[in-house]
PLY file of the C-alpha trace (Angstrom):
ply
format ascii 1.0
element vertex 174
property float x
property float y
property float z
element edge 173
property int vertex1
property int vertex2
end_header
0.00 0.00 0.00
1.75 3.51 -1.21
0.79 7.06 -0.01
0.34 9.05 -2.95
1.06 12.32 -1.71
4.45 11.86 -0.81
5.18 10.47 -4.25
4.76 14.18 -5.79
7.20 15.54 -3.26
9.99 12.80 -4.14
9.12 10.44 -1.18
7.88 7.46 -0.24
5.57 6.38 2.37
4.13 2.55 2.03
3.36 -0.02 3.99
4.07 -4.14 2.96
2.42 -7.20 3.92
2.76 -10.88 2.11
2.09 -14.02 3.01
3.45 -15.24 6.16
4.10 -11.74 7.85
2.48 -11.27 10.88
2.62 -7.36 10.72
3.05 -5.00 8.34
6.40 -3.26 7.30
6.80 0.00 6.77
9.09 1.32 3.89
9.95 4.87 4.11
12.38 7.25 2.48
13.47 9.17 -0.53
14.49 7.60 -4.43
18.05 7.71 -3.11
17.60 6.38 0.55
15.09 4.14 1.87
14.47 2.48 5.33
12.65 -0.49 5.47
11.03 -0.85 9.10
11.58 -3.75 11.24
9.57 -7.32 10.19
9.70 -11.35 10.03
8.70 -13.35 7.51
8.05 -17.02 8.19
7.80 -19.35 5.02
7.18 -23.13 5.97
9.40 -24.69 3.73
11.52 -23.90 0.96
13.51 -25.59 -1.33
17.25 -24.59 -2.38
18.56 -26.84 -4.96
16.98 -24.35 -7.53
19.47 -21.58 -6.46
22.43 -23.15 -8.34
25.64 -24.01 -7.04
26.45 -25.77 -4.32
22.43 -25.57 -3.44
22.02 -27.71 -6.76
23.75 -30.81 -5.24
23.27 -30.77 -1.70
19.23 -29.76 -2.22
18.60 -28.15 1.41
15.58 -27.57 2.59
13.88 -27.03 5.52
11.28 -24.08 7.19
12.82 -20.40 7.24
12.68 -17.42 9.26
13.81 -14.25 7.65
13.94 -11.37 10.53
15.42 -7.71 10.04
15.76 -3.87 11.60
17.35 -1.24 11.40
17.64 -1.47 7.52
19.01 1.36 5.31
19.48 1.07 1.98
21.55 4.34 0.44
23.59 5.14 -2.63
26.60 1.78 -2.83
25.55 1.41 1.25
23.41 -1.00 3.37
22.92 -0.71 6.84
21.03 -3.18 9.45
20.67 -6.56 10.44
19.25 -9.39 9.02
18.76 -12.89 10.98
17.82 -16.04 9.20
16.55 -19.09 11.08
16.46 -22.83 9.27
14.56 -24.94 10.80
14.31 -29.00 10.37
16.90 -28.71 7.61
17.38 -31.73 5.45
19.22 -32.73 2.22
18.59 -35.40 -0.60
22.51 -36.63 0.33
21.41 -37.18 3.56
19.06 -40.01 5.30
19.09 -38.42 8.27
16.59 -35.84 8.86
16.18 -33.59 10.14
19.95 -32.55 10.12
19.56 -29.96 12.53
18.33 -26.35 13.10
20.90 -23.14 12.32
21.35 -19.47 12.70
22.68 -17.20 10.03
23.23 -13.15 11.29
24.06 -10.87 8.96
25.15 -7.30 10.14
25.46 -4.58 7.46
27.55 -1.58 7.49
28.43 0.74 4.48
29.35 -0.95 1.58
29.99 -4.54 3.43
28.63 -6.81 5.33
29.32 -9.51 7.97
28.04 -13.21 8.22
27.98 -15.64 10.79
26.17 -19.48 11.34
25.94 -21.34 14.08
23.66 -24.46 15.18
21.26 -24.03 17.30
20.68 -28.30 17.41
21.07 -31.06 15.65
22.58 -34.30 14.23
24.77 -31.86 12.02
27.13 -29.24 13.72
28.01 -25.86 11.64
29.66 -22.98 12.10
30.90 -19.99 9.54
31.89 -17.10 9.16
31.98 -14.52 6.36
32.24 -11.46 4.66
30.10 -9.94 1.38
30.61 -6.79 -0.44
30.66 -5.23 -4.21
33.60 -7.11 -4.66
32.17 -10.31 -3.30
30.84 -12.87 -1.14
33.14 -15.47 0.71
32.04 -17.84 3.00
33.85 -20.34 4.86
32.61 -23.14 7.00
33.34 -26.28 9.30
30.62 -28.94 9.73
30.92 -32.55 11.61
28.79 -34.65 13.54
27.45 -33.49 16.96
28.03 -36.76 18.14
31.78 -37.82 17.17
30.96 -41.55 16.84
27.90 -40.66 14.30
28.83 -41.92 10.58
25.89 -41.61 9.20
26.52 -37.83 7.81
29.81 -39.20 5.96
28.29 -39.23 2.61
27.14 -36.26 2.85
30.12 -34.60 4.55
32.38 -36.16 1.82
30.39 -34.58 -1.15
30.13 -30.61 0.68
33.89 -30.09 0.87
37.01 -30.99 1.93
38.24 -33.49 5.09
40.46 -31.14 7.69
40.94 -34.44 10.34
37.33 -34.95 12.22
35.92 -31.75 10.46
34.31 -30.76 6.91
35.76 -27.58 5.73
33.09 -26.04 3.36
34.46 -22.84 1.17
31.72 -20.31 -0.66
32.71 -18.01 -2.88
36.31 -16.31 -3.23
0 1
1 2
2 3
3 4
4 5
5 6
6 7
7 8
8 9
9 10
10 11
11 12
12 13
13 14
14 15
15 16
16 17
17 18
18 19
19 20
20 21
21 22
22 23
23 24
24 25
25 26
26 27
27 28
28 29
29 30
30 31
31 32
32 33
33 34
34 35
35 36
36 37
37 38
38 39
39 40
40 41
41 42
42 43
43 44
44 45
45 46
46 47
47 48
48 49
49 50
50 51
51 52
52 53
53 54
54 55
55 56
56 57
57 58
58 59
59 60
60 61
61 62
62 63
63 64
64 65
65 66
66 67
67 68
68 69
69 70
70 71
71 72
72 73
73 74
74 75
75 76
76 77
77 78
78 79
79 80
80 81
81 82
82 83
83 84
84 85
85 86
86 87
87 88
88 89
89 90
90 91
91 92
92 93
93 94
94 95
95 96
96 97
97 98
98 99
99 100
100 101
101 102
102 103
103 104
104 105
105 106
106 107
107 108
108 109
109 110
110 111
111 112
112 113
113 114
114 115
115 116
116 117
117 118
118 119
119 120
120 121
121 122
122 123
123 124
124 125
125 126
126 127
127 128
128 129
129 130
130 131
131 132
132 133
133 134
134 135
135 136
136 137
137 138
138 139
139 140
140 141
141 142
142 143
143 144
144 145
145 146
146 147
147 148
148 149
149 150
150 151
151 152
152 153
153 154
154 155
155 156
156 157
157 158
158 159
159 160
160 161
161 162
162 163
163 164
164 165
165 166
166 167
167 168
168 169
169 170
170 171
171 172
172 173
């Protein structure tokens, strides 16, 4: 929904609602710098093996939580936070299911932006950290087994990267 109004004066005033928002966001601003009020989004499941590589192979999927505030978005700047929650995550390389629930954060600040996942639980531990910008994206990663004696996530932690002794190393990116 867009205020009129503001549009002949070079502004905007709207407010957003989809599916699977429980309130409404509010998107303010001018054409050269907007701020996008906080929200959360919760979509039941999605699948990501239509995103391309590595998503392609590995085929997450698995219930997601998109939150934000604070979000500016300027002339070659972003600023704000983003947190994405994946919940009951499973793979097609993977009989066990679900693999496990995980946190992403993303912080924003000028022209680049911080990333970092964690599990929250699960069969599958991951952490990562990472860094995107104009330039880039680059992620890097470590996954295992919560429980060290577990070998049923071999397969799949064989086919998502590369063996650093009782740890996956999984690389995104340059």
């Amino acid at each position: 929904q867009i205020e009129p109004l503001p549009l002949l004066l070079g502004l905007v005033e709207a407010s957003i609602r989809i599916d699977g928002m429980a309130q409404p966001v509010a998107l303010q601003g001018s054409l050269r710098e907007l701020r996008l009020g906080d929200g959360r989004l919760d979509l039941p499941r999605i699948e990501l093996g239509s995103l391309g590589s590595p998503w392609n192979t590995v085929r997450p999927a698995g219930a997601v939580t998109l939150a934000w505030s604070n979000i500016l978005l300027g002339p070659q700047r972003v600023e704000g936070g983003v947190t994405i929650e994946l919940r009951n995550v499973a793979s097609a390389l993977s009989a066990v299911r679900p693999l496990g629930d995980y946190r992403i954060d993303i912080q924003a600040q000028g022209a680049q932006a911080s990333i970092a996942m964690r599990t929250t639980q699960g069969a599958l531990t991951l952490t990562g950290q990472g860094s995107a910008s104009a330039r880039g994206f680059s992620f890097t990663a470590r996954a295992h087994p919560t429980q060290t004696d577990d070998t049923r996530l071999n397969g799949l932690l064989g086919l998502i990267g590369t063996r650093d002794g009782d740890q996956t190393v999984i690389r995104i990116g340059s």
